[in-house]
mmCIF file as gemmi writes it, N, C-alpha and C atoms, coordinates in Angstrom:
data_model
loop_
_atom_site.group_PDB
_atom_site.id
_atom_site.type_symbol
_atom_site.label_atom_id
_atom_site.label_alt_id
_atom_site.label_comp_id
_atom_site.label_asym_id
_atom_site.label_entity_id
_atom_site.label_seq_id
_atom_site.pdbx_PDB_ins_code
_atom_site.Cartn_x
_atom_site.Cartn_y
_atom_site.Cartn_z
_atom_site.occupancy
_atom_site.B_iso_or_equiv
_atom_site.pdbx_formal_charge
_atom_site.auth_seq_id
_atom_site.auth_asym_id
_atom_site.pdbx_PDB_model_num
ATOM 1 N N . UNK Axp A 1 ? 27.319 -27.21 8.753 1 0 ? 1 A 1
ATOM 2 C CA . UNK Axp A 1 ? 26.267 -26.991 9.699 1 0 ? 1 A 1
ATOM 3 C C . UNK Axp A 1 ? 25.671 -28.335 10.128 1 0 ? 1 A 1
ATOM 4 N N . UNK Axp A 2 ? 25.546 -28.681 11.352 1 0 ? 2 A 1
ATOM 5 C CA . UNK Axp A 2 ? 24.297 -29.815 11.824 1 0 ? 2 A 1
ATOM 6 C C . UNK Axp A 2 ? 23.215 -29.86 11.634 1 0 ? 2 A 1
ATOM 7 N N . UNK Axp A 3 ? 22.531 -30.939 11.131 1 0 ? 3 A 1
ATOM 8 C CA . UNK Axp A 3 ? 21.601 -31.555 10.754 1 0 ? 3 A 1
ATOM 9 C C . UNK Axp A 3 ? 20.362 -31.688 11.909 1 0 ? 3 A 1
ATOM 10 N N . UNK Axp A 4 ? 19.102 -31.242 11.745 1 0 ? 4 A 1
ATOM 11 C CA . UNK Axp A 4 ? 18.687 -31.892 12.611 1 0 ? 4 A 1
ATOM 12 C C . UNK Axp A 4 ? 18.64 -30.936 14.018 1 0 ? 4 A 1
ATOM 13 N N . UNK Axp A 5 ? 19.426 -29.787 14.27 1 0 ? 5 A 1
ATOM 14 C CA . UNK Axp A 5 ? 19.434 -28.936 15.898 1 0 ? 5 A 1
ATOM 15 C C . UNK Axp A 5 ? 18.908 -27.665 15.702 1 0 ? 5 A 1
ATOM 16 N N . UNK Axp A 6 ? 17.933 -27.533 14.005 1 0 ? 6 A 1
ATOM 17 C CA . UNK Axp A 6 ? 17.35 -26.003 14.078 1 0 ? 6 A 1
ATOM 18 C C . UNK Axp A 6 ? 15.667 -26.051 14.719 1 0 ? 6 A 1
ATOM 19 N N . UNK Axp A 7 ? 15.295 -25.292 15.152 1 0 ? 7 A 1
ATOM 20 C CA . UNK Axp A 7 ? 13.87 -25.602 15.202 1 0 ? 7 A 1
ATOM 21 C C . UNK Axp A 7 ? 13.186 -25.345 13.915 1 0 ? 7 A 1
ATOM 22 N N . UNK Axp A 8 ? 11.455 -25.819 14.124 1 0 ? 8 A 1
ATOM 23 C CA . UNK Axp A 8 ? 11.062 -25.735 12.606 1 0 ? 8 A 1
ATOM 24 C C . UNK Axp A 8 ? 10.599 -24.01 12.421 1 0 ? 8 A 1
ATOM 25 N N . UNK Axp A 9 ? 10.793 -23.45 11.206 1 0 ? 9 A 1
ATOM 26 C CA . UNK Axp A 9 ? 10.793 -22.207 11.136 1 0 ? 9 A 1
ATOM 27 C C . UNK Axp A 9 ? 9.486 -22.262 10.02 1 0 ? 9 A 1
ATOM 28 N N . UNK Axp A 10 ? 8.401 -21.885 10.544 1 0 ? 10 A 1
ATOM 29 C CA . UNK Axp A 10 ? 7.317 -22.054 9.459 1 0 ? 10 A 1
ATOM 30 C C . UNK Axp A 10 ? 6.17 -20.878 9.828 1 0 ? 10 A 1
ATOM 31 N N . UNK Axp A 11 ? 4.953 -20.434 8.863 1 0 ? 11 A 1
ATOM 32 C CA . UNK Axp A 11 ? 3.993 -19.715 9.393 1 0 ? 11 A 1
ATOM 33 C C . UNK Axp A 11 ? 3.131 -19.325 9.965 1 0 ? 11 A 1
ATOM 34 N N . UNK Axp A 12 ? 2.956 -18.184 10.683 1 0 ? 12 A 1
ATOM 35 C CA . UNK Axp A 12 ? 2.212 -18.368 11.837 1 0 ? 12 A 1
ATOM 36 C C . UNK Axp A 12 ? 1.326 -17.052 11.181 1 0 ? 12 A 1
ATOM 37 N N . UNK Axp A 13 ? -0.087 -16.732 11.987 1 0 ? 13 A 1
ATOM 38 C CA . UNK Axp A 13 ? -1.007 -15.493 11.932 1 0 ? 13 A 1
ATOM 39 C C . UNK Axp A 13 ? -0.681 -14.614 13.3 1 0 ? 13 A 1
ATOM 40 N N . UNK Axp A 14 ? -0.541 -13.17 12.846 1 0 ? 14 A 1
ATOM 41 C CA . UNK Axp A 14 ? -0.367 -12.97 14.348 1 0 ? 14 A 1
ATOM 42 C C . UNK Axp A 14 ? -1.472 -11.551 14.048 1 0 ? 14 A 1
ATOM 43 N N . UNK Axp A 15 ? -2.655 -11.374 15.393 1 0 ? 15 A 1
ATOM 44 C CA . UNK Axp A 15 ? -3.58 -10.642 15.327 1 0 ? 15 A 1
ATOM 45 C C . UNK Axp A 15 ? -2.908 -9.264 16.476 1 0 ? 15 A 1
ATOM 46 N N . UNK Axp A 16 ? -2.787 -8.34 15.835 1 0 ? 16 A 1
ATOM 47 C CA . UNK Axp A 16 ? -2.841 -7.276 16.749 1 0 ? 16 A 1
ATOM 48 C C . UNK Axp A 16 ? -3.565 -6.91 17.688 1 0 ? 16 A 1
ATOM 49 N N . UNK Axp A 17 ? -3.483 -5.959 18.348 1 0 ? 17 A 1
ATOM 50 C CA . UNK Axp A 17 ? -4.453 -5.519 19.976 1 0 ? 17 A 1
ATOM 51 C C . UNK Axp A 17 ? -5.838 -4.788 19.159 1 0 ? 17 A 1
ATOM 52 N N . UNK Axp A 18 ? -5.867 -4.182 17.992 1 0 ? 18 A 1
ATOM 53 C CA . UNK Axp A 18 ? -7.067 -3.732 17.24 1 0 ? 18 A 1
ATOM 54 C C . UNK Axp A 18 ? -7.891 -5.188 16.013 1 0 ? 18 A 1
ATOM 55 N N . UNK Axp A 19 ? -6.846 -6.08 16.3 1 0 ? 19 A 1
ATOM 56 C CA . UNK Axp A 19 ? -8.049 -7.149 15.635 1 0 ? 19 A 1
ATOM 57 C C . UNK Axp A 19 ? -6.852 -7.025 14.103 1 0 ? 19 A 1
ATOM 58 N N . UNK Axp A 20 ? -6.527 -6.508 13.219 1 0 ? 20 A 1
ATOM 59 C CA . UNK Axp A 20 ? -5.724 -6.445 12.338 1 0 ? 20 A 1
ATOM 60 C C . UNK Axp A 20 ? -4.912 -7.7 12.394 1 0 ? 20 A 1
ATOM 61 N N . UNK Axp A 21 ? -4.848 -8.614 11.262 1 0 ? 21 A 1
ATOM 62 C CA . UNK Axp A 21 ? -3.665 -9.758 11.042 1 0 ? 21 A 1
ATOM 63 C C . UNK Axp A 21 ? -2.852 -9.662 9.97 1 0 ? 21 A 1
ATOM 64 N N . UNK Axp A 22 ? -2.061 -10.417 10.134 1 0 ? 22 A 1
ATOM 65 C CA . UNK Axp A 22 ? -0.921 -10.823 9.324 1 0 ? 22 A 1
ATOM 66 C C . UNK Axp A 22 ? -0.081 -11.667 9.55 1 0 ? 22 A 1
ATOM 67 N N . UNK Axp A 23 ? 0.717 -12.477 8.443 1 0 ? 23 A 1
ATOM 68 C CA . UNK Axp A 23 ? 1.137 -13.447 8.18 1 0 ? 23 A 1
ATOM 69 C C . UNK Axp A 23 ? 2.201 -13.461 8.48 1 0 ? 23 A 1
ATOM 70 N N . UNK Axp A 24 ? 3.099 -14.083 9.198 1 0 ? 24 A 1
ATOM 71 C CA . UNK Axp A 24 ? 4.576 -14.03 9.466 1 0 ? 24 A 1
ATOM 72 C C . UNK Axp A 24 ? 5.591 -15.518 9.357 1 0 ? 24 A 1
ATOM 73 N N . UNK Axp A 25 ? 6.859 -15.695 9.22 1 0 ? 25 A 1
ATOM 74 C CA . UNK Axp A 25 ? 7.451 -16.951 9.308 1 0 ? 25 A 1
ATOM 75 C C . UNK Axp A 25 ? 7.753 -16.546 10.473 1 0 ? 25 A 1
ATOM 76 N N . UNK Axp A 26 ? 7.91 -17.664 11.619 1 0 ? 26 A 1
ATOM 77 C CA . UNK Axp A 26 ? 8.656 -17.993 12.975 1 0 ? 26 A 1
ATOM 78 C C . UNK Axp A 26 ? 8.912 -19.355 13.732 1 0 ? 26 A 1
ATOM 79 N N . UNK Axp A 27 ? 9.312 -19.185 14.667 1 0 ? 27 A 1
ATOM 80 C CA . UNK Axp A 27 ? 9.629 -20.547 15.246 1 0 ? 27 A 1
ATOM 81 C C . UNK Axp A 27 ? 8.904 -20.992 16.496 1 0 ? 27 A 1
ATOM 82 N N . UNK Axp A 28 ? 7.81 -19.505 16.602 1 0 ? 28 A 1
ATOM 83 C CA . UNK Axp A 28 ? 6.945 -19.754 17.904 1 0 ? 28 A 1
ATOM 84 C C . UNK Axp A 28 ? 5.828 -20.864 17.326 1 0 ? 28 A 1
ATOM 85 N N . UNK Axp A 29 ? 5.245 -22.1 17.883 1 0 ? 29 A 1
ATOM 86 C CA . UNK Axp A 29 ? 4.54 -22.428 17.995 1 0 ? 29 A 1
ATOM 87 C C . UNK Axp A 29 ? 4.104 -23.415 16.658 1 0 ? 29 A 1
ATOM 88 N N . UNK Axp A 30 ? 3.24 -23.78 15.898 1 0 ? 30 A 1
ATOM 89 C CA . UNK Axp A 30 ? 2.681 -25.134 15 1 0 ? 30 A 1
ATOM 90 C C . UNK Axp A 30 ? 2.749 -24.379 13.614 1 0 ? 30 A 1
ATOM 91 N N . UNK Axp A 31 ? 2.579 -24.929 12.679 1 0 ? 31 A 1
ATOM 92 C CA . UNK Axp A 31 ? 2.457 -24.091 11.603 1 0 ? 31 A 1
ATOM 93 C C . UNK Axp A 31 ? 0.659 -23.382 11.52 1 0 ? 31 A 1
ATOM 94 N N . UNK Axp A 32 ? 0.259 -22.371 11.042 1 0 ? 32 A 1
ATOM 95 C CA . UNK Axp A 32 ? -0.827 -21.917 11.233 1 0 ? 32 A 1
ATOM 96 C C . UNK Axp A 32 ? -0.968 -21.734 12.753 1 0 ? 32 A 1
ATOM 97 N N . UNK Axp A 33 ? -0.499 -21.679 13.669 1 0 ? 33 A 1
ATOM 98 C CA . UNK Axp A 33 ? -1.187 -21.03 14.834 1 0 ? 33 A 1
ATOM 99 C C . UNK Axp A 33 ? -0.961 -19.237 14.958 1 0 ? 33 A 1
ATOM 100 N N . UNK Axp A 34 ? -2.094 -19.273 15.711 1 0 ? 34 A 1
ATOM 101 C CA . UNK Axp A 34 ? -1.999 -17.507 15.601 1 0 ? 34 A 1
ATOM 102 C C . UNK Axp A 34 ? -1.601 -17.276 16.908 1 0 ? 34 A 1
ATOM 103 N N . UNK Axp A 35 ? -1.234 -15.862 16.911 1 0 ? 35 A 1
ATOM 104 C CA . UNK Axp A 35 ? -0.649 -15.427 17.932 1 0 ? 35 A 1
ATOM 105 C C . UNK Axp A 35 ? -1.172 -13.84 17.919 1 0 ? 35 A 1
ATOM 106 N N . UNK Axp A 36 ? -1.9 -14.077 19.64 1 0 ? 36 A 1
ATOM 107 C CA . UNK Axp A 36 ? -2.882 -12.702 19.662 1 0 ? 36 A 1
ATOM 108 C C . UNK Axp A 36 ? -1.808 -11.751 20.834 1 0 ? 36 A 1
ATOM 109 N N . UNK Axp A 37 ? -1.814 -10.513 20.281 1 0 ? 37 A 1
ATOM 110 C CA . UNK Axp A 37 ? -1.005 -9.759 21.142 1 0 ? 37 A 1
ATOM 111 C C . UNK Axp A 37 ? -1.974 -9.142 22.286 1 0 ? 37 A 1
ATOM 112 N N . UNK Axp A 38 ? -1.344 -8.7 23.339 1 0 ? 38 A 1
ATOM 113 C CA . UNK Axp A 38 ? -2.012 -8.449 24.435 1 0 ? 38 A 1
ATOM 114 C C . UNK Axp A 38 ? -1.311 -6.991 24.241 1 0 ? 38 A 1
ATOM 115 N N . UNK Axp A 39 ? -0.181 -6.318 24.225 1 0 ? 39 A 1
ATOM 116 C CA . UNK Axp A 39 ? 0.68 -5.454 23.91 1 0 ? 39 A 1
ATOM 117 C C . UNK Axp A 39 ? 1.241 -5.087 22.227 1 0 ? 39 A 1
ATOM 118 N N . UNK Axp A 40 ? 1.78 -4.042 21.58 1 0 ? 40 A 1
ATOM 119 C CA . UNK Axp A 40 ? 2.014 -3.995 20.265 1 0 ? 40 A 1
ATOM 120 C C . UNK Axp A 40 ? 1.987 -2.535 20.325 1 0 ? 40 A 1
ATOM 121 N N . UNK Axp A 41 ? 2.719 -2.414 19.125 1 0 ? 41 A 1
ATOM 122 C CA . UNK Axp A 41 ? 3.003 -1.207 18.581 1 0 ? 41 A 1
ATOM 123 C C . UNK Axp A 41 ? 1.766 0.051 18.932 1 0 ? 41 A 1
ATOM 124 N N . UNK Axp A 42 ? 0.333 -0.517 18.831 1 0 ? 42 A 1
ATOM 125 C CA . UNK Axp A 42 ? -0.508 0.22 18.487 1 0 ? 42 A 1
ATOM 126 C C . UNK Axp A 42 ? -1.059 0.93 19.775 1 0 ? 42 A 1
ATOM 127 N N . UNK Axp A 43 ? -0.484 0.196 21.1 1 0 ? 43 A 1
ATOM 128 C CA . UNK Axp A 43 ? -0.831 0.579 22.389 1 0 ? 43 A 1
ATOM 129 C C . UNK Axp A 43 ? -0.288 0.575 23.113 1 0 ? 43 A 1
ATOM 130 N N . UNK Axp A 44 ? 0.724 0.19 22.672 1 0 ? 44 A 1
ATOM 131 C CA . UNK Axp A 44 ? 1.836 0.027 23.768 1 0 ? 44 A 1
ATOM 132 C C . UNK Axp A 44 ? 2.505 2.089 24.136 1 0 ? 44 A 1
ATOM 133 N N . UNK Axp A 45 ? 2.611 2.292 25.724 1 0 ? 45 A 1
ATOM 134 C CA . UNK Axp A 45 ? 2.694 4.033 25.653 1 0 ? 45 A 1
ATOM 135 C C . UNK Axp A 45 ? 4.694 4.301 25.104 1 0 ? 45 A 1
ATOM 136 N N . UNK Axp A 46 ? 5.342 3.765 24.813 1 0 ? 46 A 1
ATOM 137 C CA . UNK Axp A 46 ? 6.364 3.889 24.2 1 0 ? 46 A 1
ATOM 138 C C . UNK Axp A 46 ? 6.509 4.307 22.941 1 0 ? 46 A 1
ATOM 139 N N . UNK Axp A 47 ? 5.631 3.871 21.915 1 0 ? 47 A 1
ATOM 140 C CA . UNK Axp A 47 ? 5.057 4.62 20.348 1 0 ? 47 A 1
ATOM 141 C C . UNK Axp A 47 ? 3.33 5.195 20.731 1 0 ? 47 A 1
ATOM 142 N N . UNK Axp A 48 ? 2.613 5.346 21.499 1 0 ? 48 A 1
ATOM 143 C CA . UNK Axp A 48 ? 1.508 6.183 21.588 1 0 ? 48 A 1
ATOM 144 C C . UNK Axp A 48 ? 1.392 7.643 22.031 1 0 ? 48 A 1
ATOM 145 N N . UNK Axp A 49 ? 2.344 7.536 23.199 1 0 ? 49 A 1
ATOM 146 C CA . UNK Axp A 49 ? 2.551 8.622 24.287 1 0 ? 49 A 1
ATOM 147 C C . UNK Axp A 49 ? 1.358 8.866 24.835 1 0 ? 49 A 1
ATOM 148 N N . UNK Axp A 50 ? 0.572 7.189 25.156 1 0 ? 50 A 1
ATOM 149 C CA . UNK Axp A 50 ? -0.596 7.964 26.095 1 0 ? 50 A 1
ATOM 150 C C . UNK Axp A 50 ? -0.276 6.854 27.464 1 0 ? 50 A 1
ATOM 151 N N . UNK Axp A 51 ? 0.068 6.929 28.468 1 0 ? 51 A 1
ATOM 152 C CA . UNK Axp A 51 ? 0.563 5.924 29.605 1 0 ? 51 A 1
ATOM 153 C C . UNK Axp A 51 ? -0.663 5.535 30.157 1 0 ? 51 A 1
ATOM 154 N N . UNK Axp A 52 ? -0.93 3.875 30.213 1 0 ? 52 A 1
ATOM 155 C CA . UNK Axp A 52 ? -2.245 3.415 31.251 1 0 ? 52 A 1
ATOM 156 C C . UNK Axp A 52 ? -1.698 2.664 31.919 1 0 ? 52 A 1
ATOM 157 N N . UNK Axp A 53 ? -2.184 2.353 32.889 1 0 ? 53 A 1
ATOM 158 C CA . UNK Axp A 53 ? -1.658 1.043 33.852 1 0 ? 53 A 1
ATOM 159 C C . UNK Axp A 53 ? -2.313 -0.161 33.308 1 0 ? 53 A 1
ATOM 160 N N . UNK Axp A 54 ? -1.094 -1.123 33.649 1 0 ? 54 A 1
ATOM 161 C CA . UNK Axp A 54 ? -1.907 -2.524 33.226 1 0 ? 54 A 1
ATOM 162 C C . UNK Axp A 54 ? -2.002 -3.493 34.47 1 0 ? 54 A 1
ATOM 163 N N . UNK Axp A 55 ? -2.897 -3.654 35.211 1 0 ? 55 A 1
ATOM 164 C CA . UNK Axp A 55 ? -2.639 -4.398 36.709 1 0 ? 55 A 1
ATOM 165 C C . UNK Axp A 55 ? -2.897 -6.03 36.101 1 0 ? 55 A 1
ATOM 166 N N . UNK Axp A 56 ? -1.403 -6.54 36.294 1 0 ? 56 A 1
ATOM 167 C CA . UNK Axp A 56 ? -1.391 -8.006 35.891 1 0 ? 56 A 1
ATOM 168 C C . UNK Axp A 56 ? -0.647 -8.606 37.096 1 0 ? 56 A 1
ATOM 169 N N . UNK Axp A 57 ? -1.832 -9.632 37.478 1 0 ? 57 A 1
ATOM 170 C CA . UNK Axp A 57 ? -1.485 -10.103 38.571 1 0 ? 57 A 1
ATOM 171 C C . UNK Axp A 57 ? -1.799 -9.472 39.774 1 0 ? 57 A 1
ATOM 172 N N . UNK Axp A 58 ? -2.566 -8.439 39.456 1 0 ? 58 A 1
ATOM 173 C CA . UNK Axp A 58 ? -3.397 -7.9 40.967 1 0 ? 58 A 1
ATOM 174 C C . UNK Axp A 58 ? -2.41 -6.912 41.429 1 0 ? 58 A 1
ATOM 175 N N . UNK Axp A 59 ? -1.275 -6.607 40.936 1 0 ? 59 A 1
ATOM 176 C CA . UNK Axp A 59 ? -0.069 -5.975 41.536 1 0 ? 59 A 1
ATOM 177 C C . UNK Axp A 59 ? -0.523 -4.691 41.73 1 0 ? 59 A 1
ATOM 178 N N . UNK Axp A 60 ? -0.938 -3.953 41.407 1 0 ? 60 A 1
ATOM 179 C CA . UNK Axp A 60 ? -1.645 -2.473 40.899 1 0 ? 60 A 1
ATOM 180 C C . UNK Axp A 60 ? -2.91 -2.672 42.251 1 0 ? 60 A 1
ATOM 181 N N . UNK Axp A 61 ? -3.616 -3.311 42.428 1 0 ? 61 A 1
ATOM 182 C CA . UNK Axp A 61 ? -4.684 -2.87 43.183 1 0 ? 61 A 1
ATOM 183 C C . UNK Axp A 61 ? -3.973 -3.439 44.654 1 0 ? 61 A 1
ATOM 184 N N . UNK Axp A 62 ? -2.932 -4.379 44.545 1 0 ? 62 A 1
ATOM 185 C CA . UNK Axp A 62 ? -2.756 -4.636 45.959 1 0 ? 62 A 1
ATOM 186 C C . UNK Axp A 62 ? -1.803 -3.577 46.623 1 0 ? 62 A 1
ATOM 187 N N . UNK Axp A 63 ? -1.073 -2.605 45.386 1 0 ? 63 A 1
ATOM 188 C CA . UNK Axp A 63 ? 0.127 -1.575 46.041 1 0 ? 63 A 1
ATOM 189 C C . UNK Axp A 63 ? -1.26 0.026 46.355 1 0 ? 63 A 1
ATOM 190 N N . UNK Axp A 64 ? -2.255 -0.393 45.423 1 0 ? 64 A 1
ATOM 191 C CA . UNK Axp A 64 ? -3.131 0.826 45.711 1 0 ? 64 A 1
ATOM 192 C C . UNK Axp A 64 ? -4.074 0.725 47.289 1 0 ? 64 A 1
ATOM 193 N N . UNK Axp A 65 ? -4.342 -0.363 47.228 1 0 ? 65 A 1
ATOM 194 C CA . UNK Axp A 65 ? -4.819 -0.697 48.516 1 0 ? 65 A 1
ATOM 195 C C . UNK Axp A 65 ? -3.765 -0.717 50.11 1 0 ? 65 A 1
ATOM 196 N N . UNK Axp A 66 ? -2.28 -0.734 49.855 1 0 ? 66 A 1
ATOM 197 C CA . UNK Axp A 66 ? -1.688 -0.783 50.778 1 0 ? 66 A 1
ATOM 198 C C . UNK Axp A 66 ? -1.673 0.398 50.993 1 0 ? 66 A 1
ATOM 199 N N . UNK Axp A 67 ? -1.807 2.262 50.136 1 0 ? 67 A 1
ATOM 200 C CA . UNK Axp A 67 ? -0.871 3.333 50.578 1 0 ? 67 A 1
ATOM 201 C C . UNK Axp A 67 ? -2.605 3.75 50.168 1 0 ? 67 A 1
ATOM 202 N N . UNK Axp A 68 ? -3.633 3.557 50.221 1 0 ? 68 A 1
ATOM 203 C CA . UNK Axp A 68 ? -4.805 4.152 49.669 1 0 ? 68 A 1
ATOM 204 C C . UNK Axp A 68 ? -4.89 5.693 51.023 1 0 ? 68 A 1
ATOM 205 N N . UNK Axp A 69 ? -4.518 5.163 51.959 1 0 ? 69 A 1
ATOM 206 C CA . UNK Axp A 69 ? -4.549 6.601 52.758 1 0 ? 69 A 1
ATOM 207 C C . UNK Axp A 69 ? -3.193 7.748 52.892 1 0 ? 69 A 1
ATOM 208 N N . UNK Axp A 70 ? -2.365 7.339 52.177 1 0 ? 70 A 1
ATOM 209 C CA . UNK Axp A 70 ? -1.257 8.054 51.655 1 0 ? 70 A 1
ATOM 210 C C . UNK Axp A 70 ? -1.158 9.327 50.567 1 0 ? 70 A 1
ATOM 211 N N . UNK Axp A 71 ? -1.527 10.319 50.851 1 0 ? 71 A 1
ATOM 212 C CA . UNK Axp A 71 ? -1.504 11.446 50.93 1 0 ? 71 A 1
ATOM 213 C C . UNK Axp A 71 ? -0.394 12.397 50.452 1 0 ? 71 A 1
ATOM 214 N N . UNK Axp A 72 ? -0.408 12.735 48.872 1 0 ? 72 A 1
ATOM 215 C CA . UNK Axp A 72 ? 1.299 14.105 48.61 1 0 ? 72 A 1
ATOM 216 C C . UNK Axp A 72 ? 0.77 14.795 49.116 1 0 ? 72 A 1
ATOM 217 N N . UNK Axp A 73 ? 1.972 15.552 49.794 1 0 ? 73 A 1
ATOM 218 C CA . UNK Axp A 73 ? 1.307 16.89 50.096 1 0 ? 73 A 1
ATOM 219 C C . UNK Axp A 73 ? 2.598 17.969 49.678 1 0 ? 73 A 1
């Protein structure tokens, strides 16, 4: 194996979307930095089964504002 071409693999904190932490080894980021989820198991609607919109990047209010007089019928 080469010497020298792994990244450093050390521990990080990572805080869930309810505030809950824990300790993990990885290669994201410094040793001790935390890593706050915006998404996760606990809310994400794939393991909840409750679906919300997440408008990131304005995308959501600018497609609601284009069809706002758009009408099922």
């Amino acid at each position: 194996m080469k010497k020298d071409i792994h990244p450093d693999y050390h521990e990080i904190t990572v805080v869930m979307t309810d505030g809950t932490t824990y300790k993990t080894r990885s290669t994201w980021g410094k040793a001790g930095d935390t890593l706050r989820l915006e998404i996760d198991s606990k809310s994400h609607p794939a393991w909840t089964g409750v679906h919300r919109l997440v408008d990131s990047g304005g995308q959501l209010a600018k497609f609601n504002k284009r069809f706002k007089g758009f009408a099922k019928t």
